[in-house]
C-alpha positions as CSV (number, residue, x, y, z in Angstrom):
1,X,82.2,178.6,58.0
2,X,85.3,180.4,58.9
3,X,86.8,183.9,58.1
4,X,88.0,184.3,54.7
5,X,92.3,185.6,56.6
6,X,92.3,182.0,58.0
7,X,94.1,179.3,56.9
8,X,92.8,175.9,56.5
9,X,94.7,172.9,56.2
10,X,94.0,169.1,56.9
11,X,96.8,167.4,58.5
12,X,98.2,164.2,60.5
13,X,97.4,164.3,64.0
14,X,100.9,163.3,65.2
15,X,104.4,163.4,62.5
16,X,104.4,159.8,61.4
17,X,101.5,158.1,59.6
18,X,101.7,155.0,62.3
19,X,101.7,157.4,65.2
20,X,98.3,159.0,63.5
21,X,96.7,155.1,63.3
22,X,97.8,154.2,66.7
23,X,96.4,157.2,68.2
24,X,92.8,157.1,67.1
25,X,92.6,160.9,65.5
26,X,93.6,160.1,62.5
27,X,93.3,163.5,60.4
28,X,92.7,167.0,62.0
29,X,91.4,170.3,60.5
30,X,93.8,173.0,60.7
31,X,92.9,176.8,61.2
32,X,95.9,179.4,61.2
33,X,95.6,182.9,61.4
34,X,93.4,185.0,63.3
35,X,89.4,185.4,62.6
36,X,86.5,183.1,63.4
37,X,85.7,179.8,62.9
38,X,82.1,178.4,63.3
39,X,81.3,175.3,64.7
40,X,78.2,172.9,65.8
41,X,78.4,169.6,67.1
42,X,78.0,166.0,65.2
43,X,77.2,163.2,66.3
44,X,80.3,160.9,66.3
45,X,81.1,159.2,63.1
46,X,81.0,155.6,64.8
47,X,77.7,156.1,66.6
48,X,75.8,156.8,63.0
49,X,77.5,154.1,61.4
50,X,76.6,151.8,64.1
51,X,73.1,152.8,64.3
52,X,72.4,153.1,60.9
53,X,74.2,149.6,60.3
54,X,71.8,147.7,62.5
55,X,69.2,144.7,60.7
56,X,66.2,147.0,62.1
57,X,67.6,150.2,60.8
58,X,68.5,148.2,57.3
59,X,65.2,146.7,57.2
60,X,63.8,150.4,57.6
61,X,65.2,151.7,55.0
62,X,64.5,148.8,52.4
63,X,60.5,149.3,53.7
64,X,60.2,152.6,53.1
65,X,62.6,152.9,49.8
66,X,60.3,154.6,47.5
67,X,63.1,155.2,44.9
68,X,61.9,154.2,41.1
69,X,58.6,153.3,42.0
């Protein structure tokens, strides 16, 4: 949520496309102007994927897949 006077935008982290892909930030969210922004943390993007992209955790999920049944 942020404050309806605020600007957002999501932009390269750095000017050139290759400079965003070498870095390891990618894309950033942009806020301009002046209000308030609120935030909570995540856990990191690669941490899910890697434990959500184990056998155990795939195995888990087939197990207890109740969908059409």
């Amino acid at each position: 949520c942020w404050s309806s006077n605020l600007e957002f935008t999501v932009e390269r982290s750095t000017k050139t496309l290759v400079g965003s892909a070498v870095s390891g930030e990618g894309l950033v969210n942009v806020y301009r102007g002046t209000g308030r922004v609120l935030m909570c943390p995540v856990a990191p993007t690669t941490s899910l994927f890697e434990s959500t992209n184990t056998m155990a955790a795939k195995a888990a999920a087939k197990s207890s897949n109740t969908f059409g049944k």
